[in-house]
Structure formats: structure tokens, C-alpha cells
C-alpha positions as CSV (number, residue, x, y, z in Angstrom):
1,X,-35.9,49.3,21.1
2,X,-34.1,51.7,23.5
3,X,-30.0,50.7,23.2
4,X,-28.3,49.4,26.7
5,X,-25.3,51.5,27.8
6,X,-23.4,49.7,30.6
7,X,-20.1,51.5,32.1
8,X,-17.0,49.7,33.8
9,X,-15.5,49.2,36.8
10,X,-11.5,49.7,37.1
11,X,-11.1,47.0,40.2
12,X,-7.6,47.3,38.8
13,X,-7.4,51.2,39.6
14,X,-8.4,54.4,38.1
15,X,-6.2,57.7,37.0
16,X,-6.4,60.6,34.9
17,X,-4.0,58.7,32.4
18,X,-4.1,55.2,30.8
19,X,-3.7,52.5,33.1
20,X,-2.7,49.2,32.0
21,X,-4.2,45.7,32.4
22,X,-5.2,42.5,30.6
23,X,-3.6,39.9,28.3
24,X,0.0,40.0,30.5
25,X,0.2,43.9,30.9
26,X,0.1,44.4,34.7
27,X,1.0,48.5,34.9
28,X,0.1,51.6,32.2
29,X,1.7,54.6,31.5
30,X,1.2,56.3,34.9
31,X,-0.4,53.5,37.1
32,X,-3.7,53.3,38.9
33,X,-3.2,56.9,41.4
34,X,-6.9,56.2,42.4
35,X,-6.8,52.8,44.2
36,X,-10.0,50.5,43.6
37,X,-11.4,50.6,46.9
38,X,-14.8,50.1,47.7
39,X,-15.9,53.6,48.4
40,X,-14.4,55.0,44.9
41,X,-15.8,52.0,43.1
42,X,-19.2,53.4,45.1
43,X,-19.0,56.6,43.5
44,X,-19.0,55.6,39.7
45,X,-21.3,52.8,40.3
46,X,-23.5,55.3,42.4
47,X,-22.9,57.9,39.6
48,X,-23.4,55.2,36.6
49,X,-26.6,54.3,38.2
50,X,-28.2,57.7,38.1
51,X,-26.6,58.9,34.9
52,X,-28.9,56.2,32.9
53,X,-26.6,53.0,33.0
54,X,-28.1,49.7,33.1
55,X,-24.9,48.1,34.1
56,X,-21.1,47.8,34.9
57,X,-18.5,45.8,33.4
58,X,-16.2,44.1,36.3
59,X,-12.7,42.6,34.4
60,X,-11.1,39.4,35.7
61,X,-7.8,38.1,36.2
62,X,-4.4,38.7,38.1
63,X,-4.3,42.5,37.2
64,X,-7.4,43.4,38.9
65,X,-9.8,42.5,42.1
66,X,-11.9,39.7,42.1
67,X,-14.9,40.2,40.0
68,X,-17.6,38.6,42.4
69,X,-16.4,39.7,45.5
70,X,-16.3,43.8,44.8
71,X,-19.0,44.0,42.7
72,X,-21.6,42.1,45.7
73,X,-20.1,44.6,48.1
74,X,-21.3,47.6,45.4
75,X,-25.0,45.2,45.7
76,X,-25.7,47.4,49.0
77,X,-24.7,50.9,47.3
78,X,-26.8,51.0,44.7
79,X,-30.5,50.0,43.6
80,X,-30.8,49.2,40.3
81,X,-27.4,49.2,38.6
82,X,-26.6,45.2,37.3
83,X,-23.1,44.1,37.7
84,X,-21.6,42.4,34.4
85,X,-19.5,40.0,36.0
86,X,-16.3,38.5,34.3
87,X,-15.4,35.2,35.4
88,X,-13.3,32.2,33.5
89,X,-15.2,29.1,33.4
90,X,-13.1,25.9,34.6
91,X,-11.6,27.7,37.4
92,X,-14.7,26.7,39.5
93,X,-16.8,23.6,39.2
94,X,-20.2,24.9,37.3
95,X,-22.5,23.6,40.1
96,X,-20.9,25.9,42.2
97,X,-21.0,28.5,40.2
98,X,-24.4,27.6,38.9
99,X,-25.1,28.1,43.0
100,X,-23.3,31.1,43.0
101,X,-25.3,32.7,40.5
102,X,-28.5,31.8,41.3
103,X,-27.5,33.0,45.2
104,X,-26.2,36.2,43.5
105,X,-29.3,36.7,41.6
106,X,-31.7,36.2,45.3
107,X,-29.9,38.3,47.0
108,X,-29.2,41.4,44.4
109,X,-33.0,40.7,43.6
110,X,-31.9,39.8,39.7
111,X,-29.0,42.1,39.3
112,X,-26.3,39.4,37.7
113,X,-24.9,39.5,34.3
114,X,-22.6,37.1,33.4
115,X,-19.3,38.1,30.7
116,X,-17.9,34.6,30.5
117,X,-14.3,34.8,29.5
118,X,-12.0,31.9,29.0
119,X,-8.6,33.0,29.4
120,X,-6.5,34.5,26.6
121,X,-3.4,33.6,28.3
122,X,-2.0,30.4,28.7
123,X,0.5,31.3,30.9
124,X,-1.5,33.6,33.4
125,X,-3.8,30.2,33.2
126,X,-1.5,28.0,34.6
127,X,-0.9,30.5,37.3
128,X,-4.5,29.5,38.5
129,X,-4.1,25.5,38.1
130,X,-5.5,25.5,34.3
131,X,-2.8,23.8,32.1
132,X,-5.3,23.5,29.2
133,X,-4.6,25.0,25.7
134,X,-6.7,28.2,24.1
135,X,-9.1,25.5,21.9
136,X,-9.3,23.2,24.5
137,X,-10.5,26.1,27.3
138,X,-13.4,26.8,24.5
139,X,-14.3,23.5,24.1
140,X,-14.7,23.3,28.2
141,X,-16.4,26.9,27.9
142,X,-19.0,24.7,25.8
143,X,-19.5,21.8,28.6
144,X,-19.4,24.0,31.6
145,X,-22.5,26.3,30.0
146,X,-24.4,23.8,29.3
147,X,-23.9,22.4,32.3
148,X,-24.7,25.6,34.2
149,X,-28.0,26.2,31.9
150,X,-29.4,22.7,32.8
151,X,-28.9,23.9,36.1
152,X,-30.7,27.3,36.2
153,X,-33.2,25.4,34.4
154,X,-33.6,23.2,37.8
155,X,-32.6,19.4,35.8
156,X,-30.9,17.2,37.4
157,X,-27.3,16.6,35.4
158,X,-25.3,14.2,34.5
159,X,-22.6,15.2,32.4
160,X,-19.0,13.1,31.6
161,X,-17.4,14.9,29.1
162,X,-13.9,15.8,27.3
163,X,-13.0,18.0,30.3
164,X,-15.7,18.0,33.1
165,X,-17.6,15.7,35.1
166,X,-20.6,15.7,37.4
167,X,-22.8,13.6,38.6
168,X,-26.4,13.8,39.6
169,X,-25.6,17.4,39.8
170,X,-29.0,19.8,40.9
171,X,-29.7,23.1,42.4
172,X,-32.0,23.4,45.6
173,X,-32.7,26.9,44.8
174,X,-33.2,28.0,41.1
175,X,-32.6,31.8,40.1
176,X,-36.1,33.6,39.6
177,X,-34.5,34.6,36.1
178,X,-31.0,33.4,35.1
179,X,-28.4,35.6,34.5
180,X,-28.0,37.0,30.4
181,X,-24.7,35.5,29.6
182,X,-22.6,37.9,27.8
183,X,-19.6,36.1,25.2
184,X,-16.6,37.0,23.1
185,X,-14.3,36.0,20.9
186,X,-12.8,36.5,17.6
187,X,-11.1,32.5,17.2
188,X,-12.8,29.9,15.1
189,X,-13.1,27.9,18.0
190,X,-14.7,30.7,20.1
191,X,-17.6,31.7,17.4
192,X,-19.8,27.4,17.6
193,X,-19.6,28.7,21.5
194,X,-20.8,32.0,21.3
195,X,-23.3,30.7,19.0
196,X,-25.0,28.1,21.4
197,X,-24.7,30.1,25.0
198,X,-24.5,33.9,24.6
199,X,-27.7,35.8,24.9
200,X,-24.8,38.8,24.0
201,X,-22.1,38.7,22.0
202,X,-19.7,41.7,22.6
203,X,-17.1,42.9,20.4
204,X,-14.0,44.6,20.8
205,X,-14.5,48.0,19.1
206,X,-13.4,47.5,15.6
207,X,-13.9,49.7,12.8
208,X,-18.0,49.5,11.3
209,X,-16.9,46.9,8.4
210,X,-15.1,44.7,10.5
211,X,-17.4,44.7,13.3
212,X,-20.5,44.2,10.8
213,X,-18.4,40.7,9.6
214,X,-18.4,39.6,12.9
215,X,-22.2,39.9,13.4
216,X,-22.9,38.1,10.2
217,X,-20.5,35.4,11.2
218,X,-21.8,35.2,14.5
219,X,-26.1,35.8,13.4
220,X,-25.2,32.5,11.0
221,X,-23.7,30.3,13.5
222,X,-26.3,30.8,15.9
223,X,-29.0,30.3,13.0
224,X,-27.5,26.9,12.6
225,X,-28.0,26.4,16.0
226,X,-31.9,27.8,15.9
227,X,-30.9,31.0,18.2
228,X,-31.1,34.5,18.1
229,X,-28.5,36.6,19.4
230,X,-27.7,40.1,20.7
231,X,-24.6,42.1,20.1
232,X,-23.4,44.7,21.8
233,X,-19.4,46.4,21.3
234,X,-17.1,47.1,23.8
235,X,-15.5,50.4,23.8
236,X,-13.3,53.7,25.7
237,X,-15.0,56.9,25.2
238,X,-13.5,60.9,25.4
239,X,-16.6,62.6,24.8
240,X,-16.4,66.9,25.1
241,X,-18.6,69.9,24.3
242,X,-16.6,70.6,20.9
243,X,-14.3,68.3,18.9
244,X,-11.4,70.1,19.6
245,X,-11.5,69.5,23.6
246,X,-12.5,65.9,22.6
247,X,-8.8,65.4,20.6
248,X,-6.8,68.0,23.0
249,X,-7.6,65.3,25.7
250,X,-6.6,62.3,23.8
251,X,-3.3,64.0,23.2
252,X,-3.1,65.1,26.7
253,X,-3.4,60.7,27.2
254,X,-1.1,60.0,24.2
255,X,2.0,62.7,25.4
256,X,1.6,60.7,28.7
257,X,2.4,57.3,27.0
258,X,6.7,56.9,28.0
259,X,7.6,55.4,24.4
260,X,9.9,52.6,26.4
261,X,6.6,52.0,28.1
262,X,4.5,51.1,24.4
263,X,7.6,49.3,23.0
264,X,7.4,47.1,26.3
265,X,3.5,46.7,26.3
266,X,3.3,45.9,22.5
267,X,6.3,43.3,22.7
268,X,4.2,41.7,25.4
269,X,1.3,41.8,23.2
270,X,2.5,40.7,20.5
271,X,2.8,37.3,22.4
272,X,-1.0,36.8,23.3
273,X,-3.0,33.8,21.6
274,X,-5.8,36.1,21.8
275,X,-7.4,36.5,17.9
276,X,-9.1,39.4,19.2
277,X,-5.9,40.7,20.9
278,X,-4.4,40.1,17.8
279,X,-6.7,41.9,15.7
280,X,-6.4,45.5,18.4
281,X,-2.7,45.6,17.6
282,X,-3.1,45.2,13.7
283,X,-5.5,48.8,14.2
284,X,-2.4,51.0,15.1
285,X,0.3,48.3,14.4
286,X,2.3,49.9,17.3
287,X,2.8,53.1,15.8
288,X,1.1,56.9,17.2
289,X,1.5,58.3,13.3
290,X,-2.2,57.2,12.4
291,X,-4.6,56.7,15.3
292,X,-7.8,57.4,13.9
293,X,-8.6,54.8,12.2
294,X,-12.3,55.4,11.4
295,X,-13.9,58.7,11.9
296,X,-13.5,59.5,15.5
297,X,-12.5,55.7,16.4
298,X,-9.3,56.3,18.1
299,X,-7.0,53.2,18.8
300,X,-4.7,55.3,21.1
301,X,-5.6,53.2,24.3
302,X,-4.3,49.7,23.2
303,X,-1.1,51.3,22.5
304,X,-0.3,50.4,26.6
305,X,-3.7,48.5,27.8
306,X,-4.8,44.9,26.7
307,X,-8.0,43.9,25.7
308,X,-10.5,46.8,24.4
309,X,-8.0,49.2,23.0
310,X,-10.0,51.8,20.9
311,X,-12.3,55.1,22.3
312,X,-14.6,56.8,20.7
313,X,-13.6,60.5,20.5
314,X,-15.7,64.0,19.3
315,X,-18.4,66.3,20.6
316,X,-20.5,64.9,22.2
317,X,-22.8,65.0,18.6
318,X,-20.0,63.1,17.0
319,X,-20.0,60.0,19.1
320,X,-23.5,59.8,19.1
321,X,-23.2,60.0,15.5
322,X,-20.9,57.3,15.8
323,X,-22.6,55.2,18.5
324,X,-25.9,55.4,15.5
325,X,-23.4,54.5,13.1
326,X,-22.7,50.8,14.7
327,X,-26.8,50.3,16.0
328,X,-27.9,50.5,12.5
329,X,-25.1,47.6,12.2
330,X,-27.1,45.6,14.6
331,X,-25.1,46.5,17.7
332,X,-28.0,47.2,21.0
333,X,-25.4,47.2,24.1
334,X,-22.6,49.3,24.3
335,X,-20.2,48.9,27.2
336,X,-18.1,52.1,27.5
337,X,-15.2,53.2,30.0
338,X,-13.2,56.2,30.2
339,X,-10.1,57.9,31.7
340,X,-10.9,58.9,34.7
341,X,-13.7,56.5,35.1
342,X,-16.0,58.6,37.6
343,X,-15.6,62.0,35.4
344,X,-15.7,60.9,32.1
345,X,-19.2,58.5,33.2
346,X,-20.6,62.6,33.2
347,X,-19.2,63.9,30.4
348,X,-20.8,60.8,28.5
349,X,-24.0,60.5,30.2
350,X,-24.8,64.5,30.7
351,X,-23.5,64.7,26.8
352,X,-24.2,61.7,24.4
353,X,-27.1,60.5,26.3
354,X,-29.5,63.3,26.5
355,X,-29.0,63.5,22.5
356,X,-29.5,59.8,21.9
357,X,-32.5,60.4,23.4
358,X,-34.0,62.8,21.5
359,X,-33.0,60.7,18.5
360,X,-35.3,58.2,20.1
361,X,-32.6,56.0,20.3
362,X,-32.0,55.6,24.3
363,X,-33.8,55.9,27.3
364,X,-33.5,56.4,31.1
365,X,-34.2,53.0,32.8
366,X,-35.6,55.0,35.9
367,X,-38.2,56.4,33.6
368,X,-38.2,59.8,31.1
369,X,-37.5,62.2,33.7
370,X,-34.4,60.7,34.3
371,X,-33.4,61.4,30.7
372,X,-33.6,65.1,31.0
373,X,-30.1,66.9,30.7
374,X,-28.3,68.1,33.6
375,X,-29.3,71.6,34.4
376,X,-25.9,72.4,36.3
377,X,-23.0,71.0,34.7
378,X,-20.6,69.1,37.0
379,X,-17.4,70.1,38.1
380,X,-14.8,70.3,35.5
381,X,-16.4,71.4,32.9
């Protein structure tokens, strides 16, 4: 089976440094320089699209544009690319977002993904009316999904539950196919969740043996549950012709980092009641002495960003190597970003791609011509 690579969106800006966002960090080292308006957001989906991406990762939450409303203004731009869609369930009721969906899916002509997210952060929860706790948001998580897929599946539901309520709930028009719905979480009370409702579970990029518990934990649960899930790892990349120009740039990144700036950021999260937060700042443990903390797994990012806080960085050979390394783990999607978001989407998919295809291991959704290298490098190199 050919692995998925999907690339991101930075609705929250875009600079040749580490900007910031997620869990309670608002700002990064430098700041978004490249705002996230609808025509740069065109670009890298545009570019994305013909580089071999199936999809792009939108985030949600305060630090960043809404989710739903810039990526369906990208629909138009492009022709293919999906849009991975972050939203927080319990926000909105889930008939209408069951509606919202399945009008997304008609008009995009199936283009929806779905990364269902369910807050990390009390606090930045109750900014938005939600006043419940971490364990309680997964236990609505589990109501409003099922509630949605009863939906999509065109029943007519009735639901009174611990936390939501509808009644003789039903769609008029049902999605052709229903969105993939795309779940993390590192928590006991997050893995039961992920194991009835994801078609995807993603991952924060861990090193190999941690990432490889998680999949066992995970293939279990949803065992128990008579499912099979996906997995897929979520990831930075700094990807160069040699090694060497690979690590020169993540210093270039880490010298840019104002140490007041990481002592800040880590304090912040250090306070998240996010386990998979938690688990990012045990990699580096706020300290730039010992980055690498697998071959070419580089936790430099999380050092002033929340969330995904590890790249992969080599030759391009390397993190193919590397991206080989975590398939043969079980891992099929990979969602990747990198700093700046519309350059580095070249140096990954004119680089790693055209290898991982000769490996057999990848190809171009538009069809094997696509997958050909570049013949004229792009500007910068």
C-alpha cells in the first residue's frame, strides 16, 4: 500500500523561523512575518497539491483562523487536495456539524477529513463556553461521534446522554462518503475513544519504541471493540541535499530561539493537561544540550511551539530512511510541516518523495508521471 503524506496549513502565520501556537503559546520566537491570508495559504495548498500530497492539516483554536472557514475558501484553488479539518466536538451541536460535513463533502465533491480534537486546555475551553474537565470532554468526544456517525449513516437519533441531547435528530442529505475521522490522544481516557471512532489514529512524533507502544495499545483497544484502525504520525520536517545543510538549518532555527522566550513557553507548558503535551516536553526536558533524540528525530521545535514539537532532519535519504523506519512500525499517513511552510513543501516533496518512490513505498495520487523528480530545481536551492 502506497503511504499517505498530507502537509499543513499555518492559518496561524508562516515565517522563516519557529512560530508558536497551541496548548496556551500564542507567539514563537520571531512571529508569523507571512500572514495567513487566503492567497499565501493558496500557494502551499496549490503547491502541496501538485507536489504529491493527498491532504493538509488545518489546527484549531484561539491562536489560529478558523479551521472550516479558510480551508472551504482553498475548496476553489485547488482540485484534488483534501482538507484535514481540526474542529473540537461540543462546541457545536453534532447535527449541525453532522450537516456541516456532509454539506462540506457535496460541495468539495468528497474532499473532508475530519482531525477531531477535544481541547487540551481547560482554560482556553472555557474561553469558548465549555466549562467541562479534560475526562469529561472525552467522554462527550464519545457521544457526539456516535451521534454524528448514526447521522452520516442517514438513522434517525435519539440520544440522552451524560452530556448531550438530541432528539429525533436526521439528516435530509447524507454525504456520498463520510468523512475519515482522524483521532489523538495519549490519556487513558482518550485511547476507548480513539478505539471506537477513529478510522486514523495520529501520533505526535515520538521516538520508534514509543510510538510502536502506542500502536499496540491502540490495535488492542480497537480489537476489543471489533475494529481495525490506521495510524499515521504527526511530524516537522528539514529535509536538504546533504546532512550537513539539513543540521546547519536547524541551528540556523535553534540560534533564533530568544532563551527568555523558551523559559516563557516551557513554563506555560509545563501547565497543560495534555498527556501528549506532557510526553513532547519530557523529549528535550527544556534543555538545547541534547536535541536529537533518535537518529535524525530532532525535538528542537517544541522548545517554543505546542503540540507536535519534533522534525525529522537529514538528506533527503536519511528521512526517507527514517519515514521507512516508523511504516515498518505500522504507521501509513504521515502529516508533515516545515519552516517556511511553502519552501520547505519542495524541498520534501522534490527530495524524499521521488526516493520513496522508487522504494515502492509512495506514489503520486495524480498518477506515475506525477512522481517523477523535478527536472529544475526550485528557487533556493
Amino acid at each position: 500500500m502506497s503511504l499517505t503524506f498530507h502537509w499543513f496549513l499555518p492559518t496561524n502565520g508562516d515565517s522563516r523561523d519557529i512560530v508558536g501556537g497551541g496548548h496556551g503559546v500564542r507567539t514563537g520566537a520571531a512571529g508569523g512575518d507571512r500572514p495567513p491570508t487566503t492567497a499565501y495559504l493558496g500557494q502551499i495548498a496549490r503547491s502541496a497539491e501538485q507536489l504529491g500530497f493527498v491532504g493538509a492539516l488545518t489546527p484549531t483554536g484561539a491562536w489560529c483562523e478558523d479551521a472550516w472557514l479558510s480551508t472551504a475558501m482553498l475548496v476553489g484553488v485547488t482540485e484534488r487536495l483534501k482538507f484535514l479539518v481540526a474542529f473540537r466536538p461540543g462546541q457545536i451541536s453534532p447535527t449541525t456539524s453532522a450537516q456541516m460535513a456532509a454539506t462540506y463533502q457535496r460541495q468539495s465533491h468528497g474532499r473532508l477529513l475530519l482531525n477531531v480534537v477535544t481541547g487540551g486546555e481547560s482554560r482556553e475551553q472555557r474561553a469558548y463556553g465549555d466549562f467541562l474537565d479534560k475526562d469529561a470532554r472525552y467522554a462527550r468526544a464519545d457521544e457526539f461521534l456516535g451521534i454524528v456517525r448514526a447521522l452520516w449513516r442517514g438513522e434517525t437519533v435519539n440520544h440522552e446522554g451524560t452530556h448531550l441531547r438530541v432528539e429525533g435528530a436526521q439528516l435530509h442529505r447524507l454525504p456520498e462518503t463520510a468523512p475519515p475521522i482522524y483521532f489523538g490522544g495519549s490519556s487513558a481516557a482518550a485511547g476507548p475513544v480513539a478505539a471506537r471512532h477513529s478510522d486514523v489514529y495520529l501520533t505526535w512524533g515520538e521516538p520508534p519504541a514509543q510510538v510502536a507502544e502506542k500502536i499496540a495499545w491502540i490495535r488492542k483497544l480497537a480489537a476489543g471493540e471489533g475494529r481495525e484502525v490506521r495510524f499515521g504520525i504527526r511530524l516537522h520536517v528539514i529535509t536538504r541535499d546533504t546532512a550537513a545543510q539539513a543540521w546547519a538549518e536547524a541551528e540556523r532555527l535553534l540560534s533564533r530561539i530568544d532563551p527568555d522566550t523558551v523559559a516563557r513557553v516551557q513554563a506555560g507548558l509545563a501547565r497543560s493537561e495534555s498527556e501528549g503535551q506532557r510526553r513532547m516536553l519530557a523529549l528535550h526536558g527544556g534543555s538545547t544540550a541534547d536535541l536529537e533524540i533518535h537518529p535524525n528525530l530532532w525535538a528542537g521545535v517544541g522548545l517554543v511551539r505546542g503540540g507536535a514539537g519534533t522534525a525529522l532532519v537529514g538528506s533527503h535519504t536519511e528521512v526517507a530512511d527514517r519515514i521507512a523506519e516508523y511504516h515498518a512500525l505500522g504507521i501509513e499517513e504521515f502529516v508533515l510541516s516545515g519552516y517556511p511552510h511553502l519552501e520547505e513543501a519542495y524541498w520534501f516533496g522534490e527530495g524524499v518523495l521521488p526516493l520513496l518512490a522508487a522504494r515502492g513505498l509512495w506514489r503520486h495520487p495524480a498518477g506515475p508521471r506525477r512522481a517523477e523528480p523535478a527536472t529544475v530545481p526550485f528557487a533556493g536551492r
